[in-house]
N, C-alpha and C positions, 0 to 999 in steps of 0.2 A: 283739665277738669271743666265738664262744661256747668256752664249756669245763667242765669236770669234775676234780672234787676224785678224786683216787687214795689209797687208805687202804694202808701197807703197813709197812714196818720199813727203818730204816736208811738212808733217803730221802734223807736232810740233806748229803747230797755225791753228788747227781746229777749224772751230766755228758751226757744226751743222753737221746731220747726220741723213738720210728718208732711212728707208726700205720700201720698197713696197709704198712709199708715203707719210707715218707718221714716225715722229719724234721719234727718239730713243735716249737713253743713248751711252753716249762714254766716254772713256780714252785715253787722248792722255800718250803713254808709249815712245815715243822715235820721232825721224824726219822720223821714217822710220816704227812704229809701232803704231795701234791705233787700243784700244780693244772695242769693238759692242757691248752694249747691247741687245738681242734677245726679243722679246715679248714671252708670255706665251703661245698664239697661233697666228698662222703663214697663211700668204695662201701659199696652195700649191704650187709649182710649179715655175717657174721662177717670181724673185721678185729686183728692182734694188738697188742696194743699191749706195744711194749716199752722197759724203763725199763734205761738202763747208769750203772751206779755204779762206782767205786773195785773196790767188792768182787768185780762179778762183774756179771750182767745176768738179769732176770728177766720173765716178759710173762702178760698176763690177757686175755681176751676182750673185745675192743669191739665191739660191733653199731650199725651205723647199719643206719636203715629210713624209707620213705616214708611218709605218716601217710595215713589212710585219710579220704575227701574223700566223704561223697553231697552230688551236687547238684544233681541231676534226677531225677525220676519220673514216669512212664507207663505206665496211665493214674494219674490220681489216688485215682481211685473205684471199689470194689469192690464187689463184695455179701459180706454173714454166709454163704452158702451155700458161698466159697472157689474155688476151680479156676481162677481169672483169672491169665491168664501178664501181667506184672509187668515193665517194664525200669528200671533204675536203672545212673543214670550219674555217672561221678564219677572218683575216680583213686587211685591206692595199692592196686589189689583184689587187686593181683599182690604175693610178695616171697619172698629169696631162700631164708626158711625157711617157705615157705606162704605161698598167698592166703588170704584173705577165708575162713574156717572157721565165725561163726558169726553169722548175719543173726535178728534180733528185731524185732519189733515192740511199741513202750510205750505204755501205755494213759493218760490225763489220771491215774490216779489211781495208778501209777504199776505195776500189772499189766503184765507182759512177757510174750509167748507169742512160742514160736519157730517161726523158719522153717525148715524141713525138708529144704524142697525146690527147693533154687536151684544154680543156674551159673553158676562164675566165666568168664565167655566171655574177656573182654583186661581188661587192668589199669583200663579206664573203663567197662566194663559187666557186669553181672551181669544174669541173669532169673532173677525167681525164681513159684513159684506161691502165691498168696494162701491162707493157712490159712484153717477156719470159726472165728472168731471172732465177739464181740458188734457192733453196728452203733457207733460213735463215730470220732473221727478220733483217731490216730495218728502216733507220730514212727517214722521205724525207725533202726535204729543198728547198722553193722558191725564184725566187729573182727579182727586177724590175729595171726600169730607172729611176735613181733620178735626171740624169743632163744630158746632151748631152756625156757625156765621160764616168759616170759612174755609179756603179749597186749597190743595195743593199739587201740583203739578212738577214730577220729577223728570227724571232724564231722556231726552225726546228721541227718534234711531228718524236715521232719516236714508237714503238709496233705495225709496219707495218711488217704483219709477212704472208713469202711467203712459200706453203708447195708443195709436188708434190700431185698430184690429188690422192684422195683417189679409193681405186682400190680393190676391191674383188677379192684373187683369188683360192679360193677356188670354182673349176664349177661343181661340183658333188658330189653328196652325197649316200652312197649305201641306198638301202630300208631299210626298218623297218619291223620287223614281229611281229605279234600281239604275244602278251606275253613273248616276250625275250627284257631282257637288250638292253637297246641302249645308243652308247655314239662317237660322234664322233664333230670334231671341224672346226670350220668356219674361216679361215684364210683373212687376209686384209692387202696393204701396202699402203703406203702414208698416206697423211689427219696430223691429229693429234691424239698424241698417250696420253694414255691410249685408245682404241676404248672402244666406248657403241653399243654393239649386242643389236640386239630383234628380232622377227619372228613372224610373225601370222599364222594361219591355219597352223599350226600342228595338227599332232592328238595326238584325247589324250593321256594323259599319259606321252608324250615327253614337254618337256621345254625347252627355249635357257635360257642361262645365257649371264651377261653381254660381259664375257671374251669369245664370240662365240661358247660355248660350250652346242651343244645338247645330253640333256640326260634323260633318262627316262626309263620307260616300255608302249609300246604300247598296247593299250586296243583297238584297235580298226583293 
């Protein structure tokens, strides 16, 4: 059973105790301490909770909220150059004092840069657009309003993996002459590495291999 310790005066001859309206379990633990039984499920958002003693009856602010969940992302891979629309799915985005207000991304070393520019669209999906950042992977991690003062930040998905844009630079290649050897290579940086080459309309004779490598005899 969950519950919470209540700090207050005069405690020590409680005789009742409404969250949100309905009757809860209590403990009175001292004149200055009385522990709350919680229900199993809660409403959101501001709830009163009120304690009746002998003396009179008095009530404080309780907030129940649903804890914020990433659990999917698409794509995974971005480039440093940024502008990539982003979905992330998950649950909690939504609550009754504000969504999902403030989305980051953490670097291995433990660098956070924020995100700017995203949309809470329903309580399981946000899009958000990919900042320029340096090329590494990353966790990201959202967070919301649970109470007027304070924020909560639930389960963060991380295999958010940023590369620099993959780039050919190899821009010329010499001719081929029918019936001599040929053998020459296709160079590439960024992206992700092992690269997968291929080529169409060659002629025949010549092949690419995966590793960018065209070679062959021209027949043609």
């Amino acid at each position: 059973v969950r519950s919470r310790v209540v700090t207050g005066t005069n405690l020590s001859g409680a005789t009742g105790v409404t969250l949100g309206g309905a009757p809860v379990g209590f403990t009175v633990l001292s004149g200055t301490l009385l522990e709350v039984a919680l229900p199993a499920v809660g409403t959101a958002g501001e709830n009163a909770l009120v304690v009746t003693t002998p003396g009179g009856t008095d009530d404080l602010s309780f907030y129940f909220y649903s804890n914020v969940s990433l659990d999917t992302l698409n794509p995974t891979v971005v480039t440093t150059t940024g502008g990539d629309t982003v979905t992330l799915g998950g649950s909690g985005f939504e609550g009754p004092l504000g969504n999902v207000d403030n989305l980051r991304m953490i670097a291995s070393g433990g660098t956070e840069y924020p995100v700017t520019s995203f949309t809470v669209v329903s309580d399981s999906q946000i899009t958000f657009t990919s900042p320029v950042v340096p090329a590494q992977s990353y966790i990201l991690r959202a967070s919301k309003p649970i109470s007027p003062s304070s924020d909560i930040q639930g389960r963060d998905i991380g295999g958010f993996v940023v590369l620099e844009p993959l780039e050919i630079t190899t821009t010329s290649l010499p001719n081929a002459t029918q019936g001599i050897a040929y053998l020459q290579t296709v160079s590439a940086t960024g992206g992700a590495v092992p690269y997968d080459f291929s080529a169409t309309g060659l002629p025949g004779g010549l092949s690419m291999a995966s590793d960018g490598t065209i070679s062959g005899t021209p027949l043609v």
